[in-house]
C-alpha positions as a printed NumPy array, in Angstrom:
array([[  8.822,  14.318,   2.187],
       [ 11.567,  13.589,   4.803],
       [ 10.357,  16.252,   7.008],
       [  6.811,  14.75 ,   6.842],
       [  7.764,  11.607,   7.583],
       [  9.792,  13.081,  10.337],
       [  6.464,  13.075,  12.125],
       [  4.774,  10.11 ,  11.775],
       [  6.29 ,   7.672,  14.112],
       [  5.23 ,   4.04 ,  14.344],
       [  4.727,   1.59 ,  11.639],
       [  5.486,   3.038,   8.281],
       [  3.886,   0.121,   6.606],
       [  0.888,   0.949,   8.587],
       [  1.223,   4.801,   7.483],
       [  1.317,   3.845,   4.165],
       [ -1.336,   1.34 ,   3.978],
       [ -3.957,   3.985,   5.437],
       [ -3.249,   6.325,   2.758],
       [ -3.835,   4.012,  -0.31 ],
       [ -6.651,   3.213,   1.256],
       [ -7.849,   6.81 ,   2.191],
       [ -7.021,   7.495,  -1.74 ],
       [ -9.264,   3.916,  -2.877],
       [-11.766,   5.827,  -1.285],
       [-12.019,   9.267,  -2.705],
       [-11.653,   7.507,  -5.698],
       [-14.325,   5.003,  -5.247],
       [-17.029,   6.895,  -3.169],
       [-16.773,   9.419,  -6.088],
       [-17.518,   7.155,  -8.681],
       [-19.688,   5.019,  -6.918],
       [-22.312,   7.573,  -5.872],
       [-23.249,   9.423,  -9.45 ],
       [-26.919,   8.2  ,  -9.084],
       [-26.893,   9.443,  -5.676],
       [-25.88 ,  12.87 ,  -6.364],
       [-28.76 ,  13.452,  -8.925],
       [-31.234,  12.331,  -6.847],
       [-30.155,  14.2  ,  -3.665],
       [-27.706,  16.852,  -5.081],
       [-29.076,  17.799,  -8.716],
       [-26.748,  16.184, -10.245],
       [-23.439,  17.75 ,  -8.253],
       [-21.358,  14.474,  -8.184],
       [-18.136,  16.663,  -6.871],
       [-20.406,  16.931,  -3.435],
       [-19.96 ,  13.646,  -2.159],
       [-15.671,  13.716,  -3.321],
       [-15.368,  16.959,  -1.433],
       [-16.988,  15.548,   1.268],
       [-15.196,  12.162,   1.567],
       [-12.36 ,  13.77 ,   1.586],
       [-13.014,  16.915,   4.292],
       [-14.143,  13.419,   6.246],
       [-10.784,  11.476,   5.213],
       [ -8.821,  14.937,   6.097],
       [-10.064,  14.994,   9.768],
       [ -9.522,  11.307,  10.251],
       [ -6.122,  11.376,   9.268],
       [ -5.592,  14.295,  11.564],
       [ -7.837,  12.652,  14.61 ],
       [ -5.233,   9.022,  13.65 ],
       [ -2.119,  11.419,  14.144],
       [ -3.246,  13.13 ,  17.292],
       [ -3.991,   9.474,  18.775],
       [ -0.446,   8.135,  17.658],
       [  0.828,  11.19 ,  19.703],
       [ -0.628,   9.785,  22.937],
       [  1.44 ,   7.259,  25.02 ],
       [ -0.952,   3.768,  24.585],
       [ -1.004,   3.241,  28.018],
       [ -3.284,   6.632,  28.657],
       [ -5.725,   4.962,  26.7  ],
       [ -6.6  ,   2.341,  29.435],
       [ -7.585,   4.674,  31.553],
       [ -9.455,   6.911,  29.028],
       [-11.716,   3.43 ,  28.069],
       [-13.251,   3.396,  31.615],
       [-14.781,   6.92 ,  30.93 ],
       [-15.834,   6.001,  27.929],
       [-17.43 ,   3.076,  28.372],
       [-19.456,   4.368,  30.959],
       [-19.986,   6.989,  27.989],
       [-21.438,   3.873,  25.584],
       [-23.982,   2.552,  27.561],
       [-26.039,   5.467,  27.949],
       [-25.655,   6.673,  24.41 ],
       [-26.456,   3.072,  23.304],
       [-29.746,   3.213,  25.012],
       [-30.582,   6.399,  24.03 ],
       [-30.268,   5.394,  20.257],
       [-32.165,   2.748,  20.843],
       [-34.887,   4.369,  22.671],
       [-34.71 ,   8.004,  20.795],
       [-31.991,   7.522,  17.817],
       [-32.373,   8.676,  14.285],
       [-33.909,   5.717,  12.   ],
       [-32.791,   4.309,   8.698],
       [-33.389,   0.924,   7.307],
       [-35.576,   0.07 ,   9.328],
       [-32.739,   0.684,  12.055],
       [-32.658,   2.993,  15.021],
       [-28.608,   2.991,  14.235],
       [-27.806,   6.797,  15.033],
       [-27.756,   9.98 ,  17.131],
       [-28.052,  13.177,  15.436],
       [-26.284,  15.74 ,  16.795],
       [-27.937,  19.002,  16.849],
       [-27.64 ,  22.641,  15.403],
       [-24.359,  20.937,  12.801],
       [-26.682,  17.848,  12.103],
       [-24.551,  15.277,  11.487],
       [-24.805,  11.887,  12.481],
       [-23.088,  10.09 ,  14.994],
       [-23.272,   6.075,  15.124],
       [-23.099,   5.18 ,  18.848],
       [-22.205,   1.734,  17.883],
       [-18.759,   2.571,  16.389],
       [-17.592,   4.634,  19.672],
       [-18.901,   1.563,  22.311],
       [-16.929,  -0.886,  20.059],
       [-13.771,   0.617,  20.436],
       [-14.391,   2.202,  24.437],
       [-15.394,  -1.973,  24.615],
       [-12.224,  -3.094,  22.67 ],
       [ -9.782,  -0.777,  25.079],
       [-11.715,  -1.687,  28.244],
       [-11.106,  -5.538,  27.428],
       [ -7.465,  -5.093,  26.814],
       [ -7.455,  -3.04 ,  30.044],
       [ -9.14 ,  -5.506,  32.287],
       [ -7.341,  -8.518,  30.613],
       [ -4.376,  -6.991,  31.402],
       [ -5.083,  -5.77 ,  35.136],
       [ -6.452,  -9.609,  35.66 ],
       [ -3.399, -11.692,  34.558],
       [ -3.17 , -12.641,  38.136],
       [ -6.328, -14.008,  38.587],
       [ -7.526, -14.753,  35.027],
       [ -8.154, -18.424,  35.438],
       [-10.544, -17.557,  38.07 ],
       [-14.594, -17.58 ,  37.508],
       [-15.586, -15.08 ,  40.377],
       [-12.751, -13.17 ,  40.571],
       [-10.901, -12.973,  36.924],
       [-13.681, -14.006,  34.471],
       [-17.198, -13.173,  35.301],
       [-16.154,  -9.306,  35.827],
       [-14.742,  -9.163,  32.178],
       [-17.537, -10.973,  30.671],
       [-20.69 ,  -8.538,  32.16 ],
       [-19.536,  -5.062,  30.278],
       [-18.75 ,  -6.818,  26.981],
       [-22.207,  -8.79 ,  27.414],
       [-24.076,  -5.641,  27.986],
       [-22.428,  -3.151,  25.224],
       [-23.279,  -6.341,  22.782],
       [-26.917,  -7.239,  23.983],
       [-27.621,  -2.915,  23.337],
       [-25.928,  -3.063,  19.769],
       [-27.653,  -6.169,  18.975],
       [-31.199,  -5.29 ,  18.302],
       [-30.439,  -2.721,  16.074],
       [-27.092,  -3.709,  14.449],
       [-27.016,  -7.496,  14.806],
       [-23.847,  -8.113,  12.693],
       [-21.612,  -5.539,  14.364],
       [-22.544,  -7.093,  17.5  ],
       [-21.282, -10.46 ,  16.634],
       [-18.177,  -9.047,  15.351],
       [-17.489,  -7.397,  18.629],
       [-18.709, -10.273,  20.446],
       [-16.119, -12.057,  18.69 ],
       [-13.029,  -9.99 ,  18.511],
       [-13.72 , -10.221,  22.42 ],
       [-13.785, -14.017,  22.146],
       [-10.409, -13.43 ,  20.44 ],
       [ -8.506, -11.06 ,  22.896],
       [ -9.55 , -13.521,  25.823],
       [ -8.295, -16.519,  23.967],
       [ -4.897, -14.273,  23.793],
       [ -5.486, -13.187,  26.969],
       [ -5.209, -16.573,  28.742],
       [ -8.468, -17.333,  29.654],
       [ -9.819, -21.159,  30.115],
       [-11.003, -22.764,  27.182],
       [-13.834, -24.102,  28.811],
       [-15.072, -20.667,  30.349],
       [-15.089, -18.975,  26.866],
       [-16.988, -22.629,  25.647],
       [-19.478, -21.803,  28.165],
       [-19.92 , -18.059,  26.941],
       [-20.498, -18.959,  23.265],
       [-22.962, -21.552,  24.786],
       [-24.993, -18.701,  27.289],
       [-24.579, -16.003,  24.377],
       [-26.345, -18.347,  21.744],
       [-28.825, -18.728,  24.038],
       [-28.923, -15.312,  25.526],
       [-29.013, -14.084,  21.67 ],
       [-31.589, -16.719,  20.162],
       [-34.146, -15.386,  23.341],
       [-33.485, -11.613,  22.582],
       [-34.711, -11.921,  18.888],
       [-37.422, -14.124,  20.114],
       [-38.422, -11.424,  22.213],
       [-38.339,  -8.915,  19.651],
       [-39.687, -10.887,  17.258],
       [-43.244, -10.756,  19.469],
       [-42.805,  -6.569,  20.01 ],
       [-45.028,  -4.763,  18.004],
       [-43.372,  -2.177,  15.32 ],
       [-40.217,  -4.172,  15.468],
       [-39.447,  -5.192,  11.832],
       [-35.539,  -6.239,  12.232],
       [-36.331,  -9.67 ,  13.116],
       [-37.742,  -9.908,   9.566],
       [-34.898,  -8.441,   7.578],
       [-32.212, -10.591,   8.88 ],
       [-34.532, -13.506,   8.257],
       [-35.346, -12.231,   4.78 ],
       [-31.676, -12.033,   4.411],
       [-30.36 , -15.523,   5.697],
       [-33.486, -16.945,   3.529],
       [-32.325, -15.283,  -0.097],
       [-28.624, -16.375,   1.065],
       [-29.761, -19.991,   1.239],
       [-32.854, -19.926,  -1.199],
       [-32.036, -17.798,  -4.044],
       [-34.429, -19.18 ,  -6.37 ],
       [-37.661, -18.223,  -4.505],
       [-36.473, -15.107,  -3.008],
       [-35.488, -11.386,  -3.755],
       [-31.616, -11.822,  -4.719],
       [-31.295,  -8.331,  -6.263],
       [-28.87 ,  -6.912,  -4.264],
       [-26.114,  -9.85 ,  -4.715],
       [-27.216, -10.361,  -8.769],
       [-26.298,  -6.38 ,  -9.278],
       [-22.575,  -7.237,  -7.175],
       [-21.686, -10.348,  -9.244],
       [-23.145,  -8.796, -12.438],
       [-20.62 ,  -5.952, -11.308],
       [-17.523,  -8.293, -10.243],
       [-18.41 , -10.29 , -13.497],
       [-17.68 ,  -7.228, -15.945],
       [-14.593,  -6.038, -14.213],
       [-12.462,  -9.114, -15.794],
       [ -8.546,  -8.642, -14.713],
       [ -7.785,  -5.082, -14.968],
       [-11.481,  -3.727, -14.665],
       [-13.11 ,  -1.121, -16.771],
       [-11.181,   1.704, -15.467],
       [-11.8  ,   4.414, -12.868],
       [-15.56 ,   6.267, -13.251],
       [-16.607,   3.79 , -16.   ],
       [-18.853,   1.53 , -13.457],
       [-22.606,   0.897, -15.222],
       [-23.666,  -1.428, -11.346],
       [-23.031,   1.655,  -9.756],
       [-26.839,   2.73 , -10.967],
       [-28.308,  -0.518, -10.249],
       [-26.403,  -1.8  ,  -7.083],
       [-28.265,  -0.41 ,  -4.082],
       [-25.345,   1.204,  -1.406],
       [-22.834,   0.722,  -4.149],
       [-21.14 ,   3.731,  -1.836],
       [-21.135,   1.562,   0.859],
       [-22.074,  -1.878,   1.945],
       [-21.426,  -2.862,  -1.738],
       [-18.164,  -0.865,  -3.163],
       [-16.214,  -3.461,  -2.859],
       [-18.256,  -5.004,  -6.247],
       [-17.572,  -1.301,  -7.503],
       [-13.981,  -1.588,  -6.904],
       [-13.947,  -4.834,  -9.089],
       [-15.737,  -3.749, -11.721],
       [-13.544,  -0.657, -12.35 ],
       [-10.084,  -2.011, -11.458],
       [-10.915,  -5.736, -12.168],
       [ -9.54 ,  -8.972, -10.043],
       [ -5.784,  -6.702,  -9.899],
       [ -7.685,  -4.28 ,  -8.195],
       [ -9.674,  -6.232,  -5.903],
       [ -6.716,  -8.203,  -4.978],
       [ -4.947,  -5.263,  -4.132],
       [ -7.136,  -3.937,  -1.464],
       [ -7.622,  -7.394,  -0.131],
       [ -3.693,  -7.373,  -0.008],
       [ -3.753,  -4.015,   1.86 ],
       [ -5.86 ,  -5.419,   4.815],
       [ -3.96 ,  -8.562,   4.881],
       [ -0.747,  -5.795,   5.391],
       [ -2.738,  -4.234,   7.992],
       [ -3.31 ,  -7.33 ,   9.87 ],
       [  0.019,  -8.65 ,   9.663],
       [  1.731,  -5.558,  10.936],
       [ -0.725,  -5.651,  13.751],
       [  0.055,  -8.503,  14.763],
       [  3.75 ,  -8.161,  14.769],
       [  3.721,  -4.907,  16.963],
       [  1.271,  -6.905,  19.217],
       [  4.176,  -9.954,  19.621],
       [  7.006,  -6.854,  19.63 ],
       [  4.956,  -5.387,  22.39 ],
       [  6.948,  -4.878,  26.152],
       [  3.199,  -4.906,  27.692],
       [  0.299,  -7.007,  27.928],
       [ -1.624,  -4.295,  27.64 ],
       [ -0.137,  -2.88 ,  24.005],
       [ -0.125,  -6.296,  22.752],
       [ -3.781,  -7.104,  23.577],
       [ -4.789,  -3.536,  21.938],
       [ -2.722,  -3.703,  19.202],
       [ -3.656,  -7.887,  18.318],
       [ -7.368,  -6.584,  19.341],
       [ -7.586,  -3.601,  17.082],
       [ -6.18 ,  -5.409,  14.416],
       [ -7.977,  -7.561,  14.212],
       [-11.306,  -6.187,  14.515],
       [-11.048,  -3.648,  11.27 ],
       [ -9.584,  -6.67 ,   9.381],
       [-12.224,  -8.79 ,  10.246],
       [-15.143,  -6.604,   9.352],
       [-13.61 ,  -5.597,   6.135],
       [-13.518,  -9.256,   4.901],
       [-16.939,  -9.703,   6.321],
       [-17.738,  -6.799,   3.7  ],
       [-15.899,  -8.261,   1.121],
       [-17.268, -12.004,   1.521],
       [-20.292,  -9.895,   0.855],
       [-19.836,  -8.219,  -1.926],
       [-19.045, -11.971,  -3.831],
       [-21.912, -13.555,  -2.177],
       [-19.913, -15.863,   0.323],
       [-22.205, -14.762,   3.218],
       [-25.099, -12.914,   3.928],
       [-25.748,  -9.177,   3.612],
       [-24.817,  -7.745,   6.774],
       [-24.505,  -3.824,   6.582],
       [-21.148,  -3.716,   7.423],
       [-18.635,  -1.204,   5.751],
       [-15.3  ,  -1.201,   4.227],
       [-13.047,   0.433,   6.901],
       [-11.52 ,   3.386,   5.362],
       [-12.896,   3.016,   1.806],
       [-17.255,   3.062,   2.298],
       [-18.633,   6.564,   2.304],
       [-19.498,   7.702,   5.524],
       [-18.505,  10.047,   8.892],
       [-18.006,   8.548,  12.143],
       [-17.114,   4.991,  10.822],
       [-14.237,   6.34 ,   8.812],
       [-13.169,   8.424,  12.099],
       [-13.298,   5.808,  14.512],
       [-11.75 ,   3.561,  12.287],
       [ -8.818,   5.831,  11.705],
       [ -9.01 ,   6.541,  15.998],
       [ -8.272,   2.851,  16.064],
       [ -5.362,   2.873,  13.536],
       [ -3.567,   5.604,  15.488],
       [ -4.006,   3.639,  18.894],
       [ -2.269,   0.825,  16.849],
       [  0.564,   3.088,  15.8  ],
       [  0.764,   4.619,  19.288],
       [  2.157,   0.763,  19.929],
       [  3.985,   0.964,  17.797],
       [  5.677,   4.022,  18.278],
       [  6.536,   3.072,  22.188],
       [  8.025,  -0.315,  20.89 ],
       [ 10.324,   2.051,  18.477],
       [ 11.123,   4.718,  21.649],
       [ 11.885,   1.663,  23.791],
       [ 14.37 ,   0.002,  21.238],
       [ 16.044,   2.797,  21.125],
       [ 16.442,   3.126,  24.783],
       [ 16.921,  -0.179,  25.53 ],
       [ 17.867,  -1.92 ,  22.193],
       [ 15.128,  -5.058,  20.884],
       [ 12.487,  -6.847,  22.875],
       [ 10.149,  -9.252,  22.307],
       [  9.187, -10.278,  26.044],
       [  5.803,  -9.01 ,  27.116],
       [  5.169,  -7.771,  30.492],
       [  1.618,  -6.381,  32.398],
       [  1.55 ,  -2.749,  32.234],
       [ -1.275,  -1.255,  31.779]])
C-alpha cells in the first residue's frame, strides 16, 4: 500500500475521494443497467461492469499521467486545444452522430467509439480562462484591453455547445462567470455579460426555433413545462425517480435489489442518482453527496494554498465545475429542477465524460502536488502570485 501511495502525490483526500467514487460506479452502472443488457446484450449484464470498469481503469491512469505534469504546462497546452474545440464543435454540429434528438457526438472511426466534443471544449475553455485571467491581471479592469478579449472565446465555445447541449452550456457559461468574479473582474462588466448572453441566448433559440428539422427547442420546452405543470403533462421520468428515492428509506434495499431500475428511463445515467437511493437509502445518498462536497472543499483549499494565480484559478475553476454539474444531476434526480441530461461525474455510465472528468481531477492534483514540492522547498505559503 505504502509503495502505491508512494506515487500518488497531491491531495490524498482527493485520491481517495475518486476511488469511492470510481467503486459507486461499477457498482451502480452494474446494477442499474439489467434491462439494458437484455435488450442490447441478450441478457449479458457482466458487459456493461466490464466495461465501466476497462473505462474507469484508463481514467484513473489518464488522472495519474496528468498529476505527473507540472500545472503550469497546461496553460500553454489550452491554446492548442482550444483552437482544437471550435472546429470539432462545428463539425458535430454540422456532421456529428445523433441521439435524443441531439447531434451531441463524433464517432470515431474503424474502433467506433464515441467521442463528446462538448466535454474536451469545456475543459480546453476552463484552462484557457484561467490562462488569460492570469496573463491579464495587469489590465483586467480594462474593457478593450483586459475584458472583451476573455469574453469572445468563452462566448463562442458556449454559443456552439448551446444548440445541441443547452444545459452544459450554461454550466460552462457559468463556471466562467465564476473564475472572472475570482479573477478580479468589474462587477458591472460581468452584469453586462449576463445581460448580452440572455439576450444573445433567448435570440439563438428563437432562431432555431423557426429552422426546419430542429426539434430541441421543443424538448427543453416540454421539459421546463412538466417541471412547472405536472398535472397536465408527461411527468414519467421524475414519478419513476421519486417512486425510486421513496422505496430506498434510510439504508436502501441493498446493492442489485433496485425494481426503478426497469422503469426509470437512463437509470445508468442521467437518473442513477435515484438508483443509488433506492439501493443504499438516504445513508447512501448522503454519502455521495458528502463525497462531492469533499471534492469541492479540497479544491478550494489548494486553490487559496496556491503560489500562482494561475493554479489557483484552475484548481477553484475545476472544482468547481464537476461539483456543480453533479448537484445539477442530483437536484434532478429529486425533482428540484428540470431534466437536463447532465451526468454524475465519475459515477453515470459512459466513455469520454468519465475520462475528461478524471483529466480534470488530475490537473487539480497537479496543484496540488506543486503546492506540496514548494513547501518542501520553501516551507508554507498561502500568498498567490501570476505565473502562468
Amino acid at each position: 500500500m505504502q509503495a502505491i501511495l508512494k506515487h500518488m502525490k497531491g491531495d490524498r483526500t482527493i485520491w481517495m475521494v475518486v476511488v469511492f467514487l470510481y467503486i459507486v460506479s461499477i457498482l451502480a452502472v452494474y446494477s442499474s443497467t439489467g434491462t439494458l443488457a437484455y435488450r442490447l446484450r441478450s441478457g449479458n449484464t457482466e458487459y456493461y461492469l466490464i466495461r465501466q470498469f476497462i473505462i474507469i481503469l484508463f481514467g484513473f491512469g489518464l488522472m495519474y499521467l496528468a498529476h505527473n505534469i507540472k500545472y503550469s504546462y497546461y496553460s500553454r497546452i489550452s491554446q492548442l486545444a482550444l483552437y482544437l474545440a471550435i472546429p470539432l464543435l462545428l463539425f458535430t454540429l454540422l456532421r456529428g452522430t445523433a441521439a435524443h434528438e441531439a447531434s451531441r457526438w463524433i464517432t470515431l472511426p474503424v474502433i467506433n467509439l464515441t467521442f463528446q466534443s462538448s466535454d474536451f471544449a469545456k475543459l480546453a475553455l476552463i484552462i484557457y480562462m484561467a490562462r488569460v485571467l492570469t496573463r491579464k491581471q495587469d489590465s483586467i479592469q480594462d474593457l478593450q484591453q483586459g475584458f472583451i478579449p476573455m469574453v469572445i472565446p468563452a462566448m463562442l465555445i458556449c454559443a456552439l455547445i448551446l444548440p445541441a447541449n443547452f444545459s452544459t452550456a450554461a454550466l460552462l457559461f457559468i463556471t466562467c462567470i465564476v473564475l472572472m468574479f475570482i479573477g478580479r473582474v468589474r462587477i458591472k462588466y460581468i452584469a453586462g455579460l449576463v445581460g448580452v448572453s440572455i439576450i444573445a441566448a433567448l435570440m439563438l433559440i428563437m432562431v432555431l426555433a423557426v429552422m426546419p428539422g430542429s426539434s430541441r427547442v421543443d424538448t427543453w420546452r416540454n421539459r421546463v413545462t412538466a417541471f412547472v405543470d405536472r398535472e397536465n403533462n408527461n411527468t414519467y421520468q421524475a414519478d419513476q425517480a421519486k417512486i425510486a428515492i421513496a422505496t430506498g428509506g434510510i439504508i436502501g434495499k441493498m446493492p442489485g435489489n433496485s425494481t426503478q431500475r426497469n422503469f426509470l428511463p437512463e437509470a445508468y445515467s442521467d437518473f442513477i442518482y435515484a438508483i443509488i437511493i433506492e439501493e443504499y437509502g438516504l445513508a447512501g445518498g448522503f454519502v455521495v453527496l458528502l463525497l462531492y462536497l469533499i471534492l469541492l472543499y479540497r479544491g478550494v483549499r489548494i486553490a487559496h494554498k496556491s503560489p500562482g494565480t494561475f493554479g489557483a484559478l484552475l484548481a477553484a475553476g475545476l472544482s468547481f465545475s464537476l461539483v456543480f454539474q453533479a448537484m445539477i444531476n442530483m437536484a434532478v434526480a429529486v425533482n428540484l429542477i428540470p431534466v437536463t441530461g447532465q451526468p454524475l461525474p465519475l459515477v453515470s455510465m459512459g466513455g469520454t465524460s468519465l475520462w475528461f472528468t478524471s483529466l480534470a481531477i488530475g490537473i487539480i492534483l497537479s496543484v496540488s502536488r506543486s503546492i506540496e514540492e514548494n513547501e518542501i522547498t520553501n516551507g508554507p505559503t498561502y500568498t498567490t502570485g501570476q505565473t502562468a
